[in-house]
C-alpha positions in Angstrom: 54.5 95.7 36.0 51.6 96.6 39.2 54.0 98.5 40.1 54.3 100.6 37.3 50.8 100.4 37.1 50.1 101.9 40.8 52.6 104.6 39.7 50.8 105.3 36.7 47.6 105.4 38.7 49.3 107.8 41.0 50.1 110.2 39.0 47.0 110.3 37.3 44.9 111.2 40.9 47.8 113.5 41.1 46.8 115.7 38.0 43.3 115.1 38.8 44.0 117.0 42.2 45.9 119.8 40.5 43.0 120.4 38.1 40.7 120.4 41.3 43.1 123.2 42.6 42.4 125.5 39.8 40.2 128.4 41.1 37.5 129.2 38.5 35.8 131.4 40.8 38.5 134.1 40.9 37.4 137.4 39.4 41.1 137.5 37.8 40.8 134.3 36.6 42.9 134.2 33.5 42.6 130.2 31.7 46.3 130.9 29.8 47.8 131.1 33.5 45.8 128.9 35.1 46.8 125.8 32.4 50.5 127.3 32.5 50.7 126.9 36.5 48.8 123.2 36.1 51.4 122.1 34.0 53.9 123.0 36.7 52.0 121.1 39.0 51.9 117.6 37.3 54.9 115.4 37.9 57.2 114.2 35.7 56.2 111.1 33.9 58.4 107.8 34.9 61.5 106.9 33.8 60.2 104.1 30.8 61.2 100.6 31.6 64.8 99.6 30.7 64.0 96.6 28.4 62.9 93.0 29.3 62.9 91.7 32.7 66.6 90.7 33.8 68.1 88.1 36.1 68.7 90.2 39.4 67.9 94.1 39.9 70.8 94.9 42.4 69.5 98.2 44.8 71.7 100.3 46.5 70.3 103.2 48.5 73.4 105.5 49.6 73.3 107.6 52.1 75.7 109.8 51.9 74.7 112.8 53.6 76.9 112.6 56.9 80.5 112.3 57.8 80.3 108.8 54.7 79.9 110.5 52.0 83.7 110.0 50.7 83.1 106.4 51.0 79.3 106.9 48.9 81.4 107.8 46.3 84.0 105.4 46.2 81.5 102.7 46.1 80.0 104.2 43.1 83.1 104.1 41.7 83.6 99.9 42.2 80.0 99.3 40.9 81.0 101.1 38.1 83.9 99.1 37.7 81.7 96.0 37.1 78.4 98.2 35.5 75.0 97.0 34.9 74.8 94.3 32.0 71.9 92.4 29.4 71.0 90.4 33.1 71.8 92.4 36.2 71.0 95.8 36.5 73.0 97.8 39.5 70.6 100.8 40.3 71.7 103.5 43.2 70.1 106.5 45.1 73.0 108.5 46.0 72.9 111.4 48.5 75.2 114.4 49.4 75.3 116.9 51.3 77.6 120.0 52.3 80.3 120.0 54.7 82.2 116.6 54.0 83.5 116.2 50.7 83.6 118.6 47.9 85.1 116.0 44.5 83.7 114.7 41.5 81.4 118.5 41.1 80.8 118.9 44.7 76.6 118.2 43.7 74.6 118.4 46.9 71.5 116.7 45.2 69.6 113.2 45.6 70.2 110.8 42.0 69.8 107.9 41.3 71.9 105.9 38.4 71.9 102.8 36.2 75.2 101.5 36.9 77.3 101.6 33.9 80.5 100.1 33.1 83.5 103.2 33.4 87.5 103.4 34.3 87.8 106.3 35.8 87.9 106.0 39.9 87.4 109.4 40.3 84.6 110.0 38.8 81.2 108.8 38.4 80.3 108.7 34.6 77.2 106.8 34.8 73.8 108.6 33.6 71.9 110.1 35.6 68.2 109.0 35.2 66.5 110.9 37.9 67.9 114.2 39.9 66.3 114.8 43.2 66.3 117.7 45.0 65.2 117.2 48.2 65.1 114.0 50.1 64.9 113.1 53.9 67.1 109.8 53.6 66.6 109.5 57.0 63.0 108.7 56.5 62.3 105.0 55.6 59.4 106.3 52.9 62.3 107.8 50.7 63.5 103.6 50.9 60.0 102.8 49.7 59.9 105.1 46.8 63.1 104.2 45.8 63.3 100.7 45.3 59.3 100.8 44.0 60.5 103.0 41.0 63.5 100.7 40.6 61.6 97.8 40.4 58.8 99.4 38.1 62.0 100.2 35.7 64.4 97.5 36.1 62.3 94.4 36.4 63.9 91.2 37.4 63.5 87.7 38.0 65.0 88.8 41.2 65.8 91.8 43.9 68.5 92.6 46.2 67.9 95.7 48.6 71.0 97.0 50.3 70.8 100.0 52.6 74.2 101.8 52.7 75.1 104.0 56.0 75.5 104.3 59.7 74.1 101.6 61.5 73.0 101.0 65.0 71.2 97.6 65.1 69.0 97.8 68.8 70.6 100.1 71.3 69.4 101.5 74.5 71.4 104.9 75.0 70.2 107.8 76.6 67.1 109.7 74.5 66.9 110.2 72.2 67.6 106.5 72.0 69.3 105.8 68.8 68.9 102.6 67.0 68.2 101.9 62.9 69.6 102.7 59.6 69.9 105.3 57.6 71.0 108.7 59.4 70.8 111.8 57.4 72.8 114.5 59.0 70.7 117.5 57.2 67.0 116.4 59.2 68.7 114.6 61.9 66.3 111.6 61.2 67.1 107.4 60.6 65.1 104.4 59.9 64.4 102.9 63.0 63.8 99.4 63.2 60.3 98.5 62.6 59.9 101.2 59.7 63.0 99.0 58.0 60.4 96.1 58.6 57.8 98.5 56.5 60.5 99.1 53.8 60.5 95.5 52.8 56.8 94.7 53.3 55.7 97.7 51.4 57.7 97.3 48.4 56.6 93.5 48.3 59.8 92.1 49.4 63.2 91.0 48.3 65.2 87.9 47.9 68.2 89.4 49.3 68.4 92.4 52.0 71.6 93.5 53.0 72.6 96.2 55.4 75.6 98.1 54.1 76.4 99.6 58.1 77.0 98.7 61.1 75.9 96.4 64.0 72.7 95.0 62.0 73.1 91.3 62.4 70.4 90.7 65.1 67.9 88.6 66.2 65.8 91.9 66.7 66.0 93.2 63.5 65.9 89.8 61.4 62.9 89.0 63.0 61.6 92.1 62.0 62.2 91.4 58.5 61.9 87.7 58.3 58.7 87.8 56.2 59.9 89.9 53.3 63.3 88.8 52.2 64.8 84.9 52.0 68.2 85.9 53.2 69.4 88.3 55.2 73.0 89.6 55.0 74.7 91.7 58.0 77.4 92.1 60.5 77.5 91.8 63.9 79.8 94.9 64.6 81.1 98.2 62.8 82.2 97.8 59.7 85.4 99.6 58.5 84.2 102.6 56.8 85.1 101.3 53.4 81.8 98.6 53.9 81.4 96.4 51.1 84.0 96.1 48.1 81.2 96.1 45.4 83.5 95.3 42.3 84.5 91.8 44.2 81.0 91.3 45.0 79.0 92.8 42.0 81.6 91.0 39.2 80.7 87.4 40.1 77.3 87.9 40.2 77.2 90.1 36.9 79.4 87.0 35.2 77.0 84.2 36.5 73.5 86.2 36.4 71.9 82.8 37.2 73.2 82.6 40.7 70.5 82.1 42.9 69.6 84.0 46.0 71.7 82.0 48.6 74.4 82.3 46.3 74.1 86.2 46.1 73.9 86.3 49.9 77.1 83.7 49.9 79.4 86.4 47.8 78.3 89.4 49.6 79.7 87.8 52.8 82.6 86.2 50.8 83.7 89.8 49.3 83.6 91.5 52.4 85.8 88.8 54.2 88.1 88.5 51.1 88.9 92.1 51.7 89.3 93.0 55.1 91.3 90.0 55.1 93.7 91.7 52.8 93.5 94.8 55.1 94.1 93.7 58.1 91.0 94.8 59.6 88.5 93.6 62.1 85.4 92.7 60.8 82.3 90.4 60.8 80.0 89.6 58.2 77.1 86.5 57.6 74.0 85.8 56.3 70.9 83.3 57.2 67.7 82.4 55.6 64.4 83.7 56.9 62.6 80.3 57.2 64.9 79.5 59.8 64.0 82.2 62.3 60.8 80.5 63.7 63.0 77.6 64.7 65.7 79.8 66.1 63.2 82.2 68.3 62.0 78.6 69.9 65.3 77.4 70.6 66.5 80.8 72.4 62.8 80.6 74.1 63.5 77.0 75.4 66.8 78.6 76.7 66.3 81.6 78.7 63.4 79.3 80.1 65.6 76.8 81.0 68.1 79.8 83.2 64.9 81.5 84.3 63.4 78.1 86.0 67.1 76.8 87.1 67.5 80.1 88.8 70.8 80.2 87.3 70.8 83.9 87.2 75.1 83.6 88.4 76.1 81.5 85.5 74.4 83.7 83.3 75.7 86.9 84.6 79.2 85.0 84.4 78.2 84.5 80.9 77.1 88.1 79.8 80.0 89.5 81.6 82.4 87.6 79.1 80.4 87.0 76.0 81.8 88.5 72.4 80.3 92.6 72.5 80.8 94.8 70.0 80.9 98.8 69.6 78.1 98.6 71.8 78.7 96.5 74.6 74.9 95.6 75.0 75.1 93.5 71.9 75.9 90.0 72.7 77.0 87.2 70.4 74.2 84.9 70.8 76.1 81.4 70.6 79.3 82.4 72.6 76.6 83.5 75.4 74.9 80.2 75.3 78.9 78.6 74.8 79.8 80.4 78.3 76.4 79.5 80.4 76.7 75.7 79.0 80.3 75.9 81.0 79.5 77.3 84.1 76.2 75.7 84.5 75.5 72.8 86.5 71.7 72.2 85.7 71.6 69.6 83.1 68.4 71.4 81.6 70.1 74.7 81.1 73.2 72.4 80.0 71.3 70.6 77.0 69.2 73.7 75.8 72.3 76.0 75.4 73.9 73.1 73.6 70.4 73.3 71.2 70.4 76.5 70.8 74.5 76.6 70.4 73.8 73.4 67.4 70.6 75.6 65.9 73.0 78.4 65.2 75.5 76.7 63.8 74.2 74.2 61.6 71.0 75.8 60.7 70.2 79.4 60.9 73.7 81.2 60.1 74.7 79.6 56.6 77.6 81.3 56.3 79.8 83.4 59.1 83.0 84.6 58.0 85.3 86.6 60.5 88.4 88.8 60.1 90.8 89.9 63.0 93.1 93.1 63.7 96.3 93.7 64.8 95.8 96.9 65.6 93.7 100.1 64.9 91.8 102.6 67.6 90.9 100.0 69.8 94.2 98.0 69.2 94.6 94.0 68.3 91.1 92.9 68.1 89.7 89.2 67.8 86.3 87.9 66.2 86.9 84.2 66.9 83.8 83.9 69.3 81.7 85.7 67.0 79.4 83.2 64.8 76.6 84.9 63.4 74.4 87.0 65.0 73.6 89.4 68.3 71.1 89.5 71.0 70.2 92.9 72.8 71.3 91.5 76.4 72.2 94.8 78.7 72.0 93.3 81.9 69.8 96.5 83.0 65.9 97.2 81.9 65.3 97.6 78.2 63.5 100.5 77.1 59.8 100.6 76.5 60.3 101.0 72.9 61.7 97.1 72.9 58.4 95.9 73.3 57.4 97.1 70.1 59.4 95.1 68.3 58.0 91.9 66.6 61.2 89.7 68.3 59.8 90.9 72.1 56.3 90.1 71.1 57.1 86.9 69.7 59.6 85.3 71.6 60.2 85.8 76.0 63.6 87.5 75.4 62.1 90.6 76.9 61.1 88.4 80.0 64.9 87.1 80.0 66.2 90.7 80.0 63.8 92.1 82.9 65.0 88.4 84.9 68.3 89.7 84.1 68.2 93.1 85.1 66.5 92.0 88.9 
């Protein structure tokens, strides 16, 4: 309810400003106009509150305006399979643009929906409670705004934020350098990493965040997120363009509304495997609590300290060489780096804080890792067996000067690992 109270507020200093914009001094001043144009000027009031405060308030902010927007809508289409019930409520922003797909009324607006129950996978039959016309959902305020009205309006014991699109994780590639969420293809802009870390802090945090994209699973971008949300749910590597199957995960939750927040974080990895597994495609999905991440930055720390002091730059270099990569080949599982060094090593230091680190990520910080392989596909028969939970940023050459702006380089001395790396 502050929430709804700041909105209030804001709309109030709104009107207040568009009253202050009315010119009295005009010799053509005529009052009939002048009130007529003020009322164009005051925003709509908000959507009033959907009832009592649920279990869980589920958001889902869909980008679809880019070469996804097919899959935006068939994801509307399994939330609406399960729909919004007397605990959970399932709100959306949904985007679209022109040039990609024209079904289900070809609308090129912003909306966002309650979720309700509906058949038809076709169509999306829920209400819509607010039409948008223009919104940059490349810009991480729109995120803001979005899940602050949802939570002013569908309050709940507790919150899930999932951000649906392309997704990049940290990449260096040549500039602009690309890396973040959220890529709108109409102002060629996306959430970079520490604006994602804004989302959640400005709207007061979540219990759950999940990314909906690709390559997100990283120490870089957990750590910058580690203070607003108790778990964290992502994947290492591209997802199939389906992403999540939101029926399989939506319908447990929206039968057992008391699940609690690990739980939630449980089925969205659970879903995701269950299906791909079906499939036949390659894919990799987990989730950790936040708490953990203090723990885990001292273990790495303790780590690349160990190689750095050893001098043990050639077993590492063995080790980065052959270490799980994904769609970018920068990203390094974490663990099966640590796995490959503890091998070729021969400094019992290095040996025994690999083997802490390998133990910390294991049995502590990834609660759940779930991995699916393919046969075959673009790339051809792919394996995720030494993929357990979550990337590094490890690119064997200098990282850009933008890394250092990122709270996991000014915590932790992976940045000093990476320039020892690059010598």
């Amino acid at each position: 309810m502050k929430k709804l109270a700041i909105a209030v507020f804001a709309m109030s200093c709104c009107a207040q400003l568009a009253l202050a914009a009315v010119d009295f001094d005009n010799g053509n001043f005529d009052l009939k106009n002048e009130i007529s144009d003020l009322a164009l000027k005051v925003p709509a009031p908000a959507v009033k509150p959907a009832g009592a405060q649920k279990d869980w308030t589920i958001m889902v902010f869909v980008n679809g305006k880019n070469n996804l927007e097919q899959f935006a809508l068939k994801d509307m289409n399994e939330m609406e399979q399960v729909g919004s019930s007397d605990k959970v409520n399932i709100v959306t922003e949904v985007g679209r643009m022109n040039g990609y797909d024209t079904s289900d009324g070809d609308w090129k607006t912003v909306r966002r929906y309650l979720v309700k129950k509906d058949a038809d996978p076709s169509h999306i039959a829920s209400p819509v409670v607010q039409e948008l016309q223009s919104v940059d959902m490349g810009d991480y305020h729109s995120v803001i705004d979005f899940a602050d009205w949802a939570k002013a309006n569908y309050p709940a014991k507790h919150y899930m934020l999932i951000i649906w699109n392309h997704g990049a994780g940290w990449i260096k590639g040549l500039p602009p350098a690309t890396k973040g969420i959220s890529y709108d293809e109409v102002t060629n802009h996306h959430i970079d990493t520490p604006q994602l870390g804004q989302v959640l802090k400005q709207i007061g945090g979540v219990d759950v965040y999940g990314s909906d994209a690709c390559l997100m699973q990283m120490a870089e971008v957990d750590y910058e997120l580690k203070d607003y949300a108790q778990y964290i749910v992502g994947s290492e590597e591209t997802e199939p363009g389906d992403g999540y199957t939101y029926n399989t995960f939506l319908g447990p939750l929206v039968a057992n509304p008391a699940m609690t927040p690990e739980q939630v974080a449980r089925q969205a990895v659970d879903a995701y495997a269950d299906h791909y597994q079906t499939t036949g495609d390659g894919s990799t999905q987990s989730f950790l609590k936040t708490s953990d991440l203090p723990g885990f930055l001292n273990a790495t720390d303790a780590f690349a300290s160990a190689i750095m002091k050893a001098g043990d730059k050639a077993a590492a270099t063995t080790a980065m060489n052959s270490a799980q990569k994904y769609a970018y080949p920068e990203n390094k599982d974490l663990y099966d780096f640590a796995r490959l060094v503890v091998a070729n090593t021969k400094n019992a230091d290095v040996k025994a804080k690999g083997q802490a680190l390998m133990d910390y990520i294991k049995n502590t910080l990834i609660r759940e890792n779930r991995t699916t392989d393919s046969s075959g596909g673009w790339y051809g028969p792919t394996s995720y067996a030494n993929s357990n939970g979550i990337a590094v940023y490890l690119p064997g050459k200098a990282a850009p000067s933008t890394y250092a702006a990122l709270q996991w380089a000014k915590a932790s001395n992976w940045d000093d690992f990476i320039a020892y790396m690059a010598k």
